[in-house]
C-alpha positions as semicolon CSV with decimal commas, in nm:
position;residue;x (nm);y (nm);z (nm)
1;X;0,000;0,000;0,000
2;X;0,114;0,380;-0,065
3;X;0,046;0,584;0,235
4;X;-0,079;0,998;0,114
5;X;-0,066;1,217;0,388
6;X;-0,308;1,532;0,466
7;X;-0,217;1,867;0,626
8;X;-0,530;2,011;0,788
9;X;-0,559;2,250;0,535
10;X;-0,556;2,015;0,236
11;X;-0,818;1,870;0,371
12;X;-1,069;2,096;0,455
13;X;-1,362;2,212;0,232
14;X;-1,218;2,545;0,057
15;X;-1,532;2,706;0,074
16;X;-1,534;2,620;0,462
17;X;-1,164;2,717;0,497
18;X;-1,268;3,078;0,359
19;X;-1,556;3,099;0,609
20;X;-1,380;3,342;0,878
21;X;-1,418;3,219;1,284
22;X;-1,453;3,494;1,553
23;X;-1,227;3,622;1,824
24;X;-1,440;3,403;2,085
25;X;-1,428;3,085;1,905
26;X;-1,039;3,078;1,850
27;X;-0,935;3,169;2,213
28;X;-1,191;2,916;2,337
29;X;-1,022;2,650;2,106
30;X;-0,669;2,767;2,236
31;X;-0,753;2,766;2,600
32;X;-0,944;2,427;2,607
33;X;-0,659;2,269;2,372
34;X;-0,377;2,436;2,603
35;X;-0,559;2,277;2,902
36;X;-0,553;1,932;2,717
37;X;-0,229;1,925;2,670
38;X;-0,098;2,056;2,994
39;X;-0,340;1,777;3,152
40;X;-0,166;1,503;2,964
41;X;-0,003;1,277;3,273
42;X;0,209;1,035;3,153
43;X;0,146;0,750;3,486
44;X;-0,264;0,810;3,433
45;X;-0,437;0,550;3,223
46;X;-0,583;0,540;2,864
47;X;-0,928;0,609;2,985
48;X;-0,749;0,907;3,168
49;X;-0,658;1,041;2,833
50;X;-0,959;0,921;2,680
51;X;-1,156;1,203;2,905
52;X;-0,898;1,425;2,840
53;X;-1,016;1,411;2,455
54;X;-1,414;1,382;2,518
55;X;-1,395;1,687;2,755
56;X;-1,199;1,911;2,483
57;X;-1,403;1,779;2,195
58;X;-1,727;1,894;2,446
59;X;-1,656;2,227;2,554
60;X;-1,497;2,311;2,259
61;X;-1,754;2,207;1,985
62;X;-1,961;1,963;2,078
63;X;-2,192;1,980;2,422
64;X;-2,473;2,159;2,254
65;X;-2,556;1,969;1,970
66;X;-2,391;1,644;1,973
67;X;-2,363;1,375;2,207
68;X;-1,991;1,212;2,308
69;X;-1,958;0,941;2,512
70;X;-1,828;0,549;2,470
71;X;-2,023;0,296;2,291
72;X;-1,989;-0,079;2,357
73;X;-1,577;-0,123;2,324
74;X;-1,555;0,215;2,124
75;X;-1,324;0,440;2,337
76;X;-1,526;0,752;2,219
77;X;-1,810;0,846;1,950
78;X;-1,971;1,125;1,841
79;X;-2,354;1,097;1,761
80;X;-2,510;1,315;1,459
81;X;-2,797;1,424;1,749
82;X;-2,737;1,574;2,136
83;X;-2,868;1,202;2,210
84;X;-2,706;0,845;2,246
85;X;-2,988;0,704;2,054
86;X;-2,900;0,895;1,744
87;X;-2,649;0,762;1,490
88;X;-2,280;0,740;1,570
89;X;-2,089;1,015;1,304
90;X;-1,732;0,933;1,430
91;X;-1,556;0,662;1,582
92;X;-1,255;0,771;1,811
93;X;-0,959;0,512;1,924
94;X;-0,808;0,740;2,213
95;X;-0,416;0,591;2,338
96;X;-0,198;0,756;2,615
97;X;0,088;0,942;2,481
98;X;0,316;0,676;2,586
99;X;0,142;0,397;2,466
100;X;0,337;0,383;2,103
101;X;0,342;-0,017;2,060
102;X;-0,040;0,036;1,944
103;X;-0,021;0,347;1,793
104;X;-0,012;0,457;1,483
105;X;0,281;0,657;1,301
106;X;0,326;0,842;0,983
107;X;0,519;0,529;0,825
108;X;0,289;0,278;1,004
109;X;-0,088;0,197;0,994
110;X;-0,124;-0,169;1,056
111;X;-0,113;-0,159;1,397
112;X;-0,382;-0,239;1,703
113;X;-0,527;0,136;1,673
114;X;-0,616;0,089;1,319
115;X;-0,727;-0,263;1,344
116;X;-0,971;-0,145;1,657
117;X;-1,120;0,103;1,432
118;X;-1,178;-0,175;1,136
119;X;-1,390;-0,425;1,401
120;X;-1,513;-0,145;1,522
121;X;-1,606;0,047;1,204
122;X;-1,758;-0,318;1,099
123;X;-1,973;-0,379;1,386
124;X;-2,166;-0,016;1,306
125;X;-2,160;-0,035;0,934
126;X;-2,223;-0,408;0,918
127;X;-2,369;-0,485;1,212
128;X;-2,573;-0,188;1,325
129;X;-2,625;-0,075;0,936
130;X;-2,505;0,248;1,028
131;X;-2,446;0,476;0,695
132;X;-2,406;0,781;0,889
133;X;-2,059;0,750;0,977
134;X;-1,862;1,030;0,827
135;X;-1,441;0,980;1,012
136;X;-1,249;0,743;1,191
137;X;-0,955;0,863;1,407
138;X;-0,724;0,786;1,594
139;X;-0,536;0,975;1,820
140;X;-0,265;1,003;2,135
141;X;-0,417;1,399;2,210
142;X;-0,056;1,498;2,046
143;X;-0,123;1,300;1,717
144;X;-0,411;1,269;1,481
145;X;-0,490;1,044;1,243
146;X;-0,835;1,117;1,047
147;X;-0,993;0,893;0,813
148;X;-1,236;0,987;0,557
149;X;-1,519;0,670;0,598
150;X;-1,568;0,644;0,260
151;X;-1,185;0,478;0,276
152;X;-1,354;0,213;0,489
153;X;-1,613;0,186;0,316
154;X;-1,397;0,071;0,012
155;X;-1,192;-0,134;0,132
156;X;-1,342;-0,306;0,433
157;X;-1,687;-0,311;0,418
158;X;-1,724;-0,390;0,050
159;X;-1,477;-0,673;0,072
160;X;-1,722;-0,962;0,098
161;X;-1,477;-1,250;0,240
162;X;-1,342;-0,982;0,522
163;X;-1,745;-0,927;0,613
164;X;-1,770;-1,260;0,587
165;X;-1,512;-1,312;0,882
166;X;-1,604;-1,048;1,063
167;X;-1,951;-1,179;1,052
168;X;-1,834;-1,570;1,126
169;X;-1,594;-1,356;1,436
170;X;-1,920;-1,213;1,578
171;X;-2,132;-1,489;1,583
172;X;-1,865;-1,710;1,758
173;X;-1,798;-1,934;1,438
174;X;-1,432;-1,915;1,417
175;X;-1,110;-2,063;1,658
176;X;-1,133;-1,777;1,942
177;X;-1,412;-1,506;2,008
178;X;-1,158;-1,253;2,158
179;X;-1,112;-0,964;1,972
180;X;-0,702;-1,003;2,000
181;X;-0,766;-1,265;1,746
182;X;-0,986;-1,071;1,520
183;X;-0,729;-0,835;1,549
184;X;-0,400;-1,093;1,467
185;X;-0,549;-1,349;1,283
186;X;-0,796;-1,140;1,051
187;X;-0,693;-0,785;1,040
188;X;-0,387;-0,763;1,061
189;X;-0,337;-1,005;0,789
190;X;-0,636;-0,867;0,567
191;X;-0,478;-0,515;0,604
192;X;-0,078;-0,606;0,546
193;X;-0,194;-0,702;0,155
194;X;-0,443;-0,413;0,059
195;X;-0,288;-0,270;-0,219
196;X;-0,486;0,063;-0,235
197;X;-0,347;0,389;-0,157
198;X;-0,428;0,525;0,232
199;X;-0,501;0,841;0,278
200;X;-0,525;1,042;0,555
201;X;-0,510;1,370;0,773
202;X;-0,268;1,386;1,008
203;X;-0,143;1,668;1,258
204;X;0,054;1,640;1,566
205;X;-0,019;1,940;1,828
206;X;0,310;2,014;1,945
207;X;0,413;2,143;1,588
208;X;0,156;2,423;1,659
209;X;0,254;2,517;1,981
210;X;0,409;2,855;1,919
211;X;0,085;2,997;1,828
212;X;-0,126;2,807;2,069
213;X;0,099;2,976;2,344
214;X;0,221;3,299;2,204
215;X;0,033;3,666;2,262
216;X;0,074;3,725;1,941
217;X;-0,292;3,717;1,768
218;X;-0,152;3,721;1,386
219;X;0,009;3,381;1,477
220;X;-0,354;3,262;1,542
221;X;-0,411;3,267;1,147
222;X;-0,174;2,929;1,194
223;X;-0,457;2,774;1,397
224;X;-0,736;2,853;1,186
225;X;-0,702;2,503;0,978
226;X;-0,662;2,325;1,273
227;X;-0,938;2,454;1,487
228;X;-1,165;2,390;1,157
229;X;-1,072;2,020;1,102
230;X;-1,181;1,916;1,467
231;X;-1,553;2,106;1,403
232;X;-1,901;1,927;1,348
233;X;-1,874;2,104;1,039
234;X;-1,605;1,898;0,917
235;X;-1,612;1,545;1,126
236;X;-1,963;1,558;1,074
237;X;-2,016;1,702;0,748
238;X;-2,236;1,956;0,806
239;X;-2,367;2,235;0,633
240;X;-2,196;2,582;0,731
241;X;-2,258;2,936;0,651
242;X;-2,119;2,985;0,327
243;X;-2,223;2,658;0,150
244;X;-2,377;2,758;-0,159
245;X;-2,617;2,424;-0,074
246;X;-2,737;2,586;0,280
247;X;-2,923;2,970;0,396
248;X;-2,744;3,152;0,621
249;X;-3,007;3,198;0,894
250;X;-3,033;3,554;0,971
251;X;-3,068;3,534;0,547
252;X;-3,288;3,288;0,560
253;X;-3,537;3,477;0,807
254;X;-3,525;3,785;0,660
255;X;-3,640;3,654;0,296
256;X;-3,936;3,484;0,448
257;X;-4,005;3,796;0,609
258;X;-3,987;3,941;0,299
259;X;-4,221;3,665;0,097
260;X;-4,476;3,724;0,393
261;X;-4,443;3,353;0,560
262;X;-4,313;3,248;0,898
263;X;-4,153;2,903;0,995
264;X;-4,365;2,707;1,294
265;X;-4,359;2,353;1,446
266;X;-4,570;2,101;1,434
267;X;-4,458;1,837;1,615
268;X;-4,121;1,768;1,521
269;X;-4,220;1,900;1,151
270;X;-4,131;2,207;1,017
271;X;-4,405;2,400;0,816
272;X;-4,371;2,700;0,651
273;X;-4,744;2,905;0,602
274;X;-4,872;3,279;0,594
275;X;-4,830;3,455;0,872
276;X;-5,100;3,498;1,103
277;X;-5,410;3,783;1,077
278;X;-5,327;4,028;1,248
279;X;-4,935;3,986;1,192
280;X;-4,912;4,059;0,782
281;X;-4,720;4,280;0,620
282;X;-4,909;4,453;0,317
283;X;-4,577;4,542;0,159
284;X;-4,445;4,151;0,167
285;X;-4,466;3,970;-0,185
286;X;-4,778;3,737;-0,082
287;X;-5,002;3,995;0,090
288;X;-4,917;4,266;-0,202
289;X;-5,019;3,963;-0,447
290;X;-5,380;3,872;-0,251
291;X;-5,438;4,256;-0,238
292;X;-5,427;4,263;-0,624
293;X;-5,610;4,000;-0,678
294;X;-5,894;4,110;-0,446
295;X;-5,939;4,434;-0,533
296;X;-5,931;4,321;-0,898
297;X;-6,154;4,029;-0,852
298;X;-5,867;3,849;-1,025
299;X;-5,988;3,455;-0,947
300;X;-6,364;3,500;-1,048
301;X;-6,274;3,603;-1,400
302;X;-6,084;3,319;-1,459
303;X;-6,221;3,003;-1,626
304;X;-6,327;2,724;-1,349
305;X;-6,249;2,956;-1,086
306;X;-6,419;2,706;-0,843
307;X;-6,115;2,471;-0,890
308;X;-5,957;2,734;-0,618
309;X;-6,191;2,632;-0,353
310;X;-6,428;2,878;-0,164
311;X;-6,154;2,956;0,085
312;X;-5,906;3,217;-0,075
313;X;-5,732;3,316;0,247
């Protein structure tokens, strides 16, 4: 296999790379990722480190809007929805800095990180017939190693006789049902022949530490990247301001003010209707429109008129 590498910045939308954060938003991301790092305690455990992550992820970008928490032998995921019944969006491996027999390097994929994300990637997409995952990463909290899913997608779950051990694995079919020997005996071999480039972003935090730490807010233009590629935007894919597919909201408010409609709930729909008597606007494009064809008894001239109903509010 080839291994392609990713700077942050190659692999961010470049419409969503143009998009401009606010003051706020970058010294929030600098003072929650200076307090992960300074936190980082080389005689804790891996679950240690593994709230380390969730907790920066949280208050950083996440608490709102997303739930984070483990799942089953995941270390951490991220749900598309604030709940844990929604759909898992990304599947994090979390190892202590120290711990580099399992990690991942630069030069170096095939190793127990990578082949926990494969089971684990399997058991959502294969198992739970999740097709909402979006990343897969890996990560030490100095290094990160992002994976796009549809990589995964290619080459593990659309490899039939890898599903089909995985599937044989699950259902306690094979030799051993501990995942050491899904790890040894399937991935580890399965991975060591793909022949398919691997690409990924990667970024180790301690190359950016000059402008994490420094006064100096130019240097913060060095962070912009960085802080982007850890957003729901990006690990999740979502929709941001300047996506010519999406309305900016303050946009989109104002041009249904503007049409003469107003957004309600009903349920957990969303309708959009004509606002309420008492509420119109006689110079929005609807009620202008119904005045003109009132006051020239526009409907009754024309042919089958009744087709319109009796009700022309």
């Amino acid at each position: 296999m080839e291994i392609r590498i990713l700077k942050p910045r190659k692999a961010l939308n470049k419409a969503f790379l143009k998009v401009k954060p606010n003051r706020t938003e970058i010294e929030c991301f600098k003072t929650n990722l200076i307090q992960l790092l300074d936190r980082i305690n080389d005689s804790e455990s891996e679950e240690f480190h593994k709230n380390l992550v969730s907790d920066f992820l949280k208050d950083t970008y996440y608490k709102q809007n997303h739930f984070i928490n483990t799942k089953g032998r995941n270390d951490l995921v991220i749900h598309n929805t604030n709940s844990a019944s929604g759909t898992v969006g990304v599947i994090i491996e979390a190892k202590k800095p120290t711990n580099k027999s399992e990690m991942l390097t630069q030069e170096k994929i095939n190793v127990k990180a990578f082949q926990e994300l494969v089971l684990y990637y399997l058991r959502e997409r294969i198992t739970q017939k999740n097709i909402e995952i979006k990343y897969l990463i890996a990560t030490n909290i100095n290094e990160w190693f992002i994976f796009d899913v549809t990589l995964f997608d290619r080459l593990f779950a659309q490899n039939k006789n890898l599903v089909k051990q995985f599937n044989d694995f699950e259902g306690g079919r094979l030799a051993d049902i501990k995942t050491d020997f899904f790890y040894k005996q399937i991935a580890e071999p399965f991975i060591a022949e793909i022949k398919h480039d691997i690409e990924f972003t990667y970024f180790d935090i301690r190359e950016y530490s000059k402008p994490l730490r420094n006064d100096d807010k130019k240097d913060d233009n060095k962070l912009i990247a960085l802080f982007k590629l850890l957003s729901p935007e990006h690990l999740l894919k979502l929709p941001f301001a300047n996506d010519s597919n999406s309305l900016d909201k303050r946009f989109y408010g104002e041009l249904l003010h503007i049409i003469g409609l107003i957004e309600t709930k009903d349920g957990s729909k969303k309708l959009i209707e004509r606002n309420k008597d008492g509420e119109r606007n006689t110079g929005s494009f609807l009620e202008n429109a119904i005045i003109q064809l009132d006051s020239l008894d526009k409907i009754s001239r024309l042919e089958n008129s009744s087709q319109f109903g009796a009700n022309t509010q």
